[in-house]
N, C-alpha and C positions, 0 to 999 in steps of 0.2 A: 577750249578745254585746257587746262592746265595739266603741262606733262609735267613727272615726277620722275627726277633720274633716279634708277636703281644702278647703280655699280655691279657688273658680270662678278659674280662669285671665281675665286681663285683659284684654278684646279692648279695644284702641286705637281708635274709630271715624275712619275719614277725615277729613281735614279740610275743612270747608264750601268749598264753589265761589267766588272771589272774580271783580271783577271790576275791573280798573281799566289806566291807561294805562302804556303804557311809556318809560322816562324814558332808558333809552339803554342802550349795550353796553358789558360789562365788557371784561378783557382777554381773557376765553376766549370771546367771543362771544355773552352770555347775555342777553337783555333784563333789564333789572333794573326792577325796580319798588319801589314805595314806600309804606306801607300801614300801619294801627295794628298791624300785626306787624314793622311796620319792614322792611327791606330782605329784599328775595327774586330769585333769579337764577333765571330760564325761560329755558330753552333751548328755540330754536327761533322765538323770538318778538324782533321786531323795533323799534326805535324810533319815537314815535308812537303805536304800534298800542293798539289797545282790546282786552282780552284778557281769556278766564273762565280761569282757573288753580285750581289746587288745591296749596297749603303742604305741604312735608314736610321733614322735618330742620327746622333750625334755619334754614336760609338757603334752602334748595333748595325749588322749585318745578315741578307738571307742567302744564306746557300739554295746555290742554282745548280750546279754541275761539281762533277769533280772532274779533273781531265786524266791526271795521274792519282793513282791512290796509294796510300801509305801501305807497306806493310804488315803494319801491325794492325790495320782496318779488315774487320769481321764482318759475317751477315747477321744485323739481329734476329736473332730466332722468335722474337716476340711479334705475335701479328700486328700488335697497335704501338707499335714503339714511334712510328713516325706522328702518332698525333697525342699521343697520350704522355702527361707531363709528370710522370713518378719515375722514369727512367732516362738520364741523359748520354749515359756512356756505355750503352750493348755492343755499337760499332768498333769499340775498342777492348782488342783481345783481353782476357783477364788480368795475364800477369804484366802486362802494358798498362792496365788500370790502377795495380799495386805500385808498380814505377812510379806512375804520375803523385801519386799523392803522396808518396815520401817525398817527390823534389819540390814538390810546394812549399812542405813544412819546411825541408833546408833551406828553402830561398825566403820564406818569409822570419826564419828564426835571424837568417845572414841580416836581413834589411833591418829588422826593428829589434833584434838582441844583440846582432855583434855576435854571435857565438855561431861556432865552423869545429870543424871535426869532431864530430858528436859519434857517439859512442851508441849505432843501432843494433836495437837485438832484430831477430830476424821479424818479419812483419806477422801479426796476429790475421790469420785469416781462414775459411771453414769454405764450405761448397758457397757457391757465387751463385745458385739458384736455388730458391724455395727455401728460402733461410727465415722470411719472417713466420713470424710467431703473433704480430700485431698490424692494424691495416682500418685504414677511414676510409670506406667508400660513402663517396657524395649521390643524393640520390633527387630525383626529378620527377614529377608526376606530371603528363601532359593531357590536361580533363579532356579539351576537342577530341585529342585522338587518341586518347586513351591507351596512351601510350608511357611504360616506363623507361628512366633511363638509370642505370644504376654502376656507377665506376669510378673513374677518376678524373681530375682534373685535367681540360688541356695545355701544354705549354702555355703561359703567362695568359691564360685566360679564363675565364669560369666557366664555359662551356663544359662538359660533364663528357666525358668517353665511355660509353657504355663497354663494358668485359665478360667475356663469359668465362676468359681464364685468365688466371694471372702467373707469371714463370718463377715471381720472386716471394709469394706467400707460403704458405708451408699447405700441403698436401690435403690436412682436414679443413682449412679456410677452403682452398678453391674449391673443393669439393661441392661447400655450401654458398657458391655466386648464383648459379642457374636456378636451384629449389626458390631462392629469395628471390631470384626474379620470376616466381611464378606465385611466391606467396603476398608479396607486398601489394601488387593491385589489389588485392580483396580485402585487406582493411580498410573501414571508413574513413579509418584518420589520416589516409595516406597522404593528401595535402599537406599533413601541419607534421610531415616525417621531414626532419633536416637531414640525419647523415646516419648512420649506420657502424660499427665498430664491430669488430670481429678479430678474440683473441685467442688464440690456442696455449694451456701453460699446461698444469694438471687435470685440471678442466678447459672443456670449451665453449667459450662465451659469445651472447652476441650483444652488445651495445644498442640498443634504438633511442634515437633524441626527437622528440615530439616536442611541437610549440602548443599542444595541448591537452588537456586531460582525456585518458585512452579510458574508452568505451568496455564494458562486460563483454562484446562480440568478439572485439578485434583480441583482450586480453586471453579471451577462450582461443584464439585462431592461433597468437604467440606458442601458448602454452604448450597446443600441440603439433606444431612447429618443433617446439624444444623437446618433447618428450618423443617424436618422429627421428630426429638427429642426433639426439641426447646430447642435450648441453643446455648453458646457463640461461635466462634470456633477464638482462637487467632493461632497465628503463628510466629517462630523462626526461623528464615533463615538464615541461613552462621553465621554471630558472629553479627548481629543486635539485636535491644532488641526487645523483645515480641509484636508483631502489629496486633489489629484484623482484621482477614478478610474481614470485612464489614465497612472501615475508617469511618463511621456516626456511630458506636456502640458506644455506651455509657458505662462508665466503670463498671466493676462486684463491687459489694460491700456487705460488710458483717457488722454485729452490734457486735458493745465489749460495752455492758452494751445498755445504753440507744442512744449510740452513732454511726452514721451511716456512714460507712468509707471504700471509692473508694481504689483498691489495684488495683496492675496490673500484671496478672499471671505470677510466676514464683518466684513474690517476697515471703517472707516469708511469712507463714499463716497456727498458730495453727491448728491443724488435729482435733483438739475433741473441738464442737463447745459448749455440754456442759458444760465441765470441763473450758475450755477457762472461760466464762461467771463465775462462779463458782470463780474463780482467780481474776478476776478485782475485782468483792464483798470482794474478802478476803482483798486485797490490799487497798483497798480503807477503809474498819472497819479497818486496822492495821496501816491507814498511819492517818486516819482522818483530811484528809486536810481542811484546811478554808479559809475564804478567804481574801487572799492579802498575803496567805502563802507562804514563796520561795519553792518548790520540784524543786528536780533534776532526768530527768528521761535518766536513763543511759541505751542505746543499744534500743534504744524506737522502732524500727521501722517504720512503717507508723502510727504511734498514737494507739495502741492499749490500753494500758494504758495510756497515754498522754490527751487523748481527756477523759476519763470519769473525769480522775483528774482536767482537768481545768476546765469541768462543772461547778466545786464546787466552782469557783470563784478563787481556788489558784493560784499562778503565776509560772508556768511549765517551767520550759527549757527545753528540751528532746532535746538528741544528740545520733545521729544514725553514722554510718560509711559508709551507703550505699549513693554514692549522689541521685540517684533516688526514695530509700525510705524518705531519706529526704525530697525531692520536694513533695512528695507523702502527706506526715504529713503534711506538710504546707498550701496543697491543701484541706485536708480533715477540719485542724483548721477553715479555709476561709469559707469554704461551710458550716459551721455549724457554725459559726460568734465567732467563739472561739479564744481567746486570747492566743498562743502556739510563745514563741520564742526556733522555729527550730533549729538547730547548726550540721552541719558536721565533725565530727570528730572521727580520732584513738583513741581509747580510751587505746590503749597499750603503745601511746607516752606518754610524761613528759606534764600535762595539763598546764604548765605555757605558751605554746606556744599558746593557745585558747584564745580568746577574753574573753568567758563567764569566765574563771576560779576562778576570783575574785569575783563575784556575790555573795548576801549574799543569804546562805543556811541553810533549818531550815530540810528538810526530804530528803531522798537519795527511787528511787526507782532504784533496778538492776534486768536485764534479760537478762543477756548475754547468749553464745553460749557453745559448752563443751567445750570450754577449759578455759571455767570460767572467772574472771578478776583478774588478777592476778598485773597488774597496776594499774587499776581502784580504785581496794580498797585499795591500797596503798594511796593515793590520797586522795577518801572519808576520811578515818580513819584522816587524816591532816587536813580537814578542821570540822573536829568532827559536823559530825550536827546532833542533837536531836535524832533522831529515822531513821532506814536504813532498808528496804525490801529489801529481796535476795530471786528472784524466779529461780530456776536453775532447768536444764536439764540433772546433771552428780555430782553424789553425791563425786565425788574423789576430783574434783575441788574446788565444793561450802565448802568440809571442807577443806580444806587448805586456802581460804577465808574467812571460818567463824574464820582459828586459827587469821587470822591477827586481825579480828573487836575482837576480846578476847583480841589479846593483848594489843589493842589502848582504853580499856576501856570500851567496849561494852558489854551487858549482851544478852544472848539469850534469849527473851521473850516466844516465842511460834515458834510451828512448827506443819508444814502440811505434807501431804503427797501427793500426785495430781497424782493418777494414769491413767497419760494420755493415754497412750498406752498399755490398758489389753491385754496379750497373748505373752507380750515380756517381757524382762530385761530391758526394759529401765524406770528409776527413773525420777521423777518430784517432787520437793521439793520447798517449798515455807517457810520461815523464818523472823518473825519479831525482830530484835536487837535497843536496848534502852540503848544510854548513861550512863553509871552510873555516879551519879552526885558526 
């Protein structure tokens, strides 16, 4: 008989226990260390610290022990912090958390602008728990065992962590985690439920996304769900846009300053409704608009900034990318008798191809998305108008941004810090740049 070599399959063994100190935090929050394997990023582990780790990937690292601990290292107060991936820095005391994310931004403004002694106002920041106002939980139905699972992502995985509380959602969301996880098995459609949204502004809403058309049952079971809890219940079905359950509902709405402005779930909508508030006041002391002034409000969304700006009499353009958040802005200008010319448009194309682009322009406000504008400012910088707001989400972007407005003759006036989202890595930076004449 004819033998057939198969080749033993290659087991990888782990790699050896290491052990050494940590030399500081990246910009996701990672202790990084330093070692004849060269650079490795441990999550979870702090600066200072003496740590036994274990290599894997090429840069990635698992914390195993700590021997010595930092200082500034906290206990999370959150029961699912060690598996559940919406929180990466509870270990690290609060205003250790505010530290870190300002010396990012100066180290990543130093590497790719060139610019050092920057002129901070003190950091923007509110209570570091129970601040959202907005929140996606992922949701799982398991037919065998009948079993839900309803929460958040794990670390770099799709595995789903089931929550019955959460520390960082605002008080009327967590409220409503445990009722939904006693209402959701009993719709029939609960298979074809993808994910779940849950917003608190002046109303409270709950998002449901279904991969298909919801049944007479389940929309009676919704209904009274919502009129149980009082609040909104909208719905996503197949690839349709967002429709409430009750077509005579009137749209959810929330205030950016003194301004009262209709959104429609799903579309964009700041998480931290103090910090938000907080923002428009900066933007608005840094832009000082007046009236009959040109601003340009670039990535505007539904008027968030837009609408407090033309209060003040200035003459706004705001151009968004979304066409429904644009109708949206338009809607909101109207209802408030405010004078806003709307505009659609890529903001990553060449603007010569836009109606507006020749308009005269005296202030630039930006809030793009992370990947920053990287057109846009090319663009701004060409038509040089007087003074430029940069509120950003992703400090990598905004400086290679800021390197452009330096090079086209722009000065950095001041800078913020906006720690919208306490208990994570993620930076919120706000920036006013001044023409030099």
């Amino acid at each position: 008989m004819a033998q057939i070599f198969r080749p033993q399959k290659r087991v990888n063994k782990p790699a050896a226990v290491q052990q050494q100190r940590v030399h500081g935090l990246d910009h996701q929050g990672r202790g990084v260390v330093r070692g004849d394997l060269g650079v490795r990023f441990v999550a979870g582990a702090l600066p200072d610290e003496l740590i036994r780790f274990r290599p894997h990937g090429h840069y990635e690292a698992e914390l195993i022990s700590i021997t010595e601990a930092s200082v500034s290292r906290v206990t999370p107060p959150c029961h699912y912090y060690q598996q559940c991936g919406g929180c990466d820095l509870q270990h690290l005391s609060y205003p250790q958390q505010v530290q870190h994310k300002q010396q990012v931004v100066i180290e990543l403004l130093q590497k790719f602008a060139q610019l050092e002694a920057l002129h901070w106002l003190p950091a923007l920041c509110a209570e570091p728990w129970h601040y959202r106002r907005r929140t996606r939980l992922a949701v799982h139905w398991d037919g065998k065992q009948r079993r839900l699972l309803l929460g958040y992502r794990s670390r770099s995985s799709k595995t789903i962590v089931a929550v019955k509380h959460c520390l960082t959602i605002q008080a009327e969301l967590d409220q409503l985690l445990q009722p939904l996880q006693q209402l959701l098995p009993s719709l029939l459609a609960i298979r074809s439920l993808g994910h779940i949204e849950l917003i608190a502004t002046e109303q409270t809403v709950l998002l449901a996304r279904f991969t298909c058309a919801l049944g007479d049952a389940d929309r009676k079971a919704l209904q009274q769900f919502a009129e149980q809890h009082q609040l909104q219940v909208w719905l996503q079905c197949l690839d349709q846009p967002p429709q409430p359950l009750l077509l005579q509902q009137a749209l959810p709405s929330y205030r950016s300053d003194s301004a009262l402005l209709n959104f429609v779930p799903g579309d964009f909508l700041q998480v931290n409704p103090t910090l938000s508030d907080a923002m428009v006041k900066q933007v608005l002391a840094w832009l000082q608009p007046q009236a009959g002034e040109a601003i340009l409000d670039l990535y505007a969304g539904s008027g968030h900034f837009s609408s407090p700006l033309a209060q003040t009499g200035a003459a706004v353009t705001a151009v968004e990318g979304i066409p429904s958040m644009v109708a949206m802005l338009q809607h909101n200008a109207t209802a408030a008798g405010l004078t806003i010319n709307a505009e659609c448009a890529n903001l990553e194309r060449p603007w010569q191809q836009f109606r507006w682009h020749q308009q005269p322009l005296n202030k630039v406000l930006l809030d793009p998305a992370r990947a920053g504008a990287a057109q846009a400012i090319d663009e701004v910088v060409q038509r040089r108008p007087l003074r430029v707001v940069y509120v950003s989400c992703a400090p990598d972007t905004f400086a290679r941004d800021a390197a452009v407005l330096k090079a086209g003759g722009y000065q950095l006036k001041e800078i913020a810090l906006v720690d919208m989202f306490p208990q994570t890595h993620h930076i919120e930076t706000m920036a006013w740049f001044e023409r030099e004449q």
